[in-house]
N, C-alpha and C positions, 0 to 999 in steps of 0.2 A: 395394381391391386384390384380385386374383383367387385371390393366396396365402393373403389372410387368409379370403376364402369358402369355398376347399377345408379350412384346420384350422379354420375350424367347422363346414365340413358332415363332417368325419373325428371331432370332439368330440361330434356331436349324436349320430351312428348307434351308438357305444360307448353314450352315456348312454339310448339307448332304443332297445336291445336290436334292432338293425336290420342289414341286411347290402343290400349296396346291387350290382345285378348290372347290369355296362354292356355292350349290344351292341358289336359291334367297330364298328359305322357311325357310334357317338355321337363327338363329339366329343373332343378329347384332353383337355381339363382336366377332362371328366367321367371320361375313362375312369384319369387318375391320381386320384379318390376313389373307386374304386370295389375291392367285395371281390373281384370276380368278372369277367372280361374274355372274350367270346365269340359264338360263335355262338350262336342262340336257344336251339334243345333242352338245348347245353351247360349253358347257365345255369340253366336248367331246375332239371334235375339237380343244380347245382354246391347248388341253395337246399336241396334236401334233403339235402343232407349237413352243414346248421347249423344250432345250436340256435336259433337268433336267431327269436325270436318275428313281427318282420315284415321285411318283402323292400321295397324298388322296384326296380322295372324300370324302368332307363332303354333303351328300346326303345320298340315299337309294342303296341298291344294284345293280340294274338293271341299276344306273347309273355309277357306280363302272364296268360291265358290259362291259357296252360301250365305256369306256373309255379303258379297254383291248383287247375290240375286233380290235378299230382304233390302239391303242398304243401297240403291241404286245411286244414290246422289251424295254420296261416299267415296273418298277413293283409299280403293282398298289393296294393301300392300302386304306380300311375304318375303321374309327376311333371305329365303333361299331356295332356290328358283329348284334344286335338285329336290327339295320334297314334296314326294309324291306319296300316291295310297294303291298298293299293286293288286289291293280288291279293289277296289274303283274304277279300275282300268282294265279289271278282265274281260269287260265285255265294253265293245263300243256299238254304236247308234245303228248299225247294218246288221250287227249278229243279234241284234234285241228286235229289230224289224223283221228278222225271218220268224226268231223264234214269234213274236206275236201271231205272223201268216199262220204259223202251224199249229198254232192253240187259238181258234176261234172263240171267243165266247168268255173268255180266261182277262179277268181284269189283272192289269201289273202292278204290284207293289215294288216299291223301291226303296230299300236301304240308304239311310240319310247318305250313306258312302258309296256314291256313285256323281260320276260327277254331272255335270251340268246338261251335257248334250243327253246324257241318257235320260236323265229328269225328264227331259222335252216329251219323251214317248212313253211315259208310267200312270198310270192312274192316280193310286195316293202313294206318297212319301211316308217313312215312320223310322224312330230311333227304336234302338236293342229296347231303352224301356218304354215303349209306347207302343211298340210292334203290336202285344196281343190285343190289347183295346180295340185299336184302331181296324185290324183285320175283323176283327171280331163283331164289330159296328159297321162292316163296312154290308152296301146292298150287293153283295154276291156273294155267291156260293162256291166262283172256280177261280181259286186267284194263280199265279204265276209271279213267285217270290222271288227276286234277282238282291243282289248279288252272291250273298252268303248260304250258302246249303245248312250251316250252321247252327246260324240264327233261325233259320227258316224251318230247319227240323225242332226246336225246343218251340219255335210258336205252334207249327203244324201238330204235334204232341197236346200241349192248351188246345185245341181247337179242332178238335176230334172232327166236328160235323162237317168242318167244310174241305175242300179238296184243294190242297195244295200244291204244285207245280213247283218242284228247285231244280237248280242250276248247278252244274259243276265249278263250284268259287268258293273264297272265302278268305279269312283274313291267314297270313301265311306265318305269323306271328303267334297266334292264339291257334292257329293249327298243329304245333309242334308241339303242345300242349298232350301228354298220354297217359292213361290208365296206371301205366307204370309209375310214371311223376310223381300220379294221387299216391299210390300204393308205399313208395317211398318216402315221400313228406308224411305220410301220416306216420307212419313205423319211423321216424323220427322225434316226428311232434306229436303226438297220440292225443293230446288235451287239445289239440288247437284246430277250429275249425277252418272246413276249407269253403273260401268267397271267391268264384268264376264267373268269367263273363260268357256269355249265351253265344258267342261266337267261336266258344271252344268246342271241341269235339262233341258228339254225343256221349259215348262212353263217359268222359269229364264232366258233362254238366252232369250226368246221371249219380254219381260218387258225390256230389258238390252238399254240402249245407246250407248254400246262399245261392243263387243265379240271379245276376243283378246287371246293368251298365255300372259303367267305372264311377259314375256319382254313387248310385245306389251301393255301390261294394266298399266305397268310403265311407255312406252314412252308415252300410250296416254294422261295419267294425267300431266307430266312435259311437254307437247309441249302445252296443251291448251290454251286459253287466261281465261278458266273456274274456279274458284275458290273452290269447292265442290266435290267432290268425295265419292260416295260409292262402297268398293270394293269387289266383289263378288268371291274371292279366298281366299288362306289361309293367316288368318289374321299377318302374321310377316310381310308382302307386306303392313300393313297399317301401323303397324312399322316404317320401310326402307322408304317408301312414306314420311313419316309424318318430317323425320331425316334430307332426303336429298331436303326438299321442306318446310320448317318451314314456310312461308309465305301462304298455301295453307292450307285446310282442309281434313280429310280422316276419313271415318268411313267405319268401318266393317261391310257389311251385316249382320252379323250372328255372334255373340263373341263362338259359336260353331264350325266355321271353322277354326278346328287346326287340323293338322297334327301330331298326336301322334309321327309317324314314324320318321318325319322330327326332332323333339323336341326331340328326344333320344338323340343324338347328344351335345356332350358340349364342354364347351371349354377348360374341364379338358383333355378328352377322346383324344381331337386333341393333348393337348400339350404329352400328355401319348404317343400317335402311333408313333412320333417324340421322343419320350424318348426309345424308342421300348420296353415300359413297357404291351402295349394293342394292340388294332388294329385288325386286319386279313386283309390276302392278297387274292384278287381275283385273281383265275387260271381259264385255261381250254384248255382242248384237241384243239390242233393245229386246228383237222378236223372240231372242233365245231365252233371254230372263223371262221375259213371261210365261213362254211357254215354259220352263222352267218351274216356273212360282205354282203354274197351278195345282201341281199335287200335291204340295208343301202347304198350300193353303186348304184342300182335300185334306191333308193329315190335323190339320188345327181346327176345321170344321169338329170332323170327328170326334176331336179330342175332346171338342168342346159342348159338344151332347150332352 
């Protein structure tokens, strides 16, 4: 029974001093055992604020990542070694090295979703909602925005004055995401507003009512007085919506916006990494974290101007 895998995967993580951090994308009987419920960076963060000697990330790797680079002295574990982020991994550490030769002068911003080794070579780090601040505060003028074209066109948009640099990338998820989608769900739903993530299309975010990250697209539908909702991210968000708002409405832009990666993930996998039947643990070279950290710590400077 699936009642009795979540009180013993809640029985295992007290007995061995663990804290268990669940993306908003993962499923819902993961995300009701879990300490910690959010966007990447959040969770991040949420690990350094307990004592609990080891973490799993139910998420993707590059958030497993992150959670190593803040939490050094942590050991930090994913449930399933096959989830991956296939924006993260468009570009590795040689092809962000040319591109830097070729654009002198050009500071790089990095997408929380990238992973570690790229980190090493970026200026400042920022999430979907911190991106325009942060760019915005930052002392230059010619940035070179990796990995999202997406993202980096709705910030570059905000941010008229300075010169932005993208990349051919982005999330391949929230890119199946089309004009047509809007056009349809609204000629469905007519009353119900449409909440995208800034990693969709331009045409999409352009149609949208809301451009938000996945916290923000949640808070915006539970504070409304609005009764209708269409949500233009990945669909477990209309799930989670649907669960913790039964009085309101939510429909999925696109029954095509799943997250394969995200969906690897079970709740067998979790209760297994706790049995230390499965799992793998994220490492990395001391020199890599750091270098790593420093533009993550560049983004919370900023942030925090």
């Amino acid at each position: 029974m699936l009642s009795d895998i979540q009180q013993e995967i809640i029985r295992l993580k007290k007995e061995k001093d663990t804290v268990i951090l669940a993306h908003c994308y993962q499923t819902h009987d993961i995300l009701e055992c879990a300490d910690f419920v959010g966007d990447s960076f959040g969770l991040a963060q949420k690990a350094c604020t307990t004592d609990a000697a080891n973490v799993i990330m139910c998420g993707v790797r590059f958030m497993g990542e992150t959670v190593k680079i803040l939490c050094p002295e942590k050991r930090v574990l994913m449930p399933c070694e096959e989830a991956g982020c296939p924006m993260a991994e468009q570009l590795d550490a040689e092809m962000l090295a040319q591109l830097k030769e070729s654009l002198p002068g050009y500071k790089v911003v990095a997408y929380i979703n990238t992973t570690a080794a790229l980190k090493t070579l970026c200026d400042v780090c920022v999430t979907s909602s911190s991106a325009v601040k942060i760019i915005r505060r930052m002392d230059a003028d010619k940035i070179l925005f990796i990995p999202d074209c997406n993202l980096g066109d709705y910030v570059k948009k905000q941010i008229p004055e300075k010169e932005i640099k993208l990349v051919q990338g982005g999330c391949p998820t929230h890119a199946r995401l089309t004009a047509q989608d809007v056009r349809e769900a609204k000629k469905s739903h007519p009353k119900a507003l449409l909440l995208v993530h800034p990693e969709c299309r331009p045409d999409v975010a352009e149609l949208a009512d809301f451009v938000g990250s996945t916290t923000e697209i949640m808070d915006f539908a539970a504070k409304s007085s609005e009764n209708e909702f269409i949500i233009g991210t990945e669909n477990s968000i209309v799930q989670h919506l649907g669960i913790n708002y039964p009085e309101k409405l939510f429909y999925p832009l696109s029954k095509d916006c799943v997250c394969h990666n995200m969906r690897v993930t079970t709740i067998a996998d979790l209760l297994h990494t706790l049995q230390g039947k499965s799992g793998f643990e994220i490492t990395m070279e001391e020199s890599e974290r750091l270098a790593a950290k420093r533009c993550i710590d560049e983004m919370l400077r900023l942030g925090n101007e």
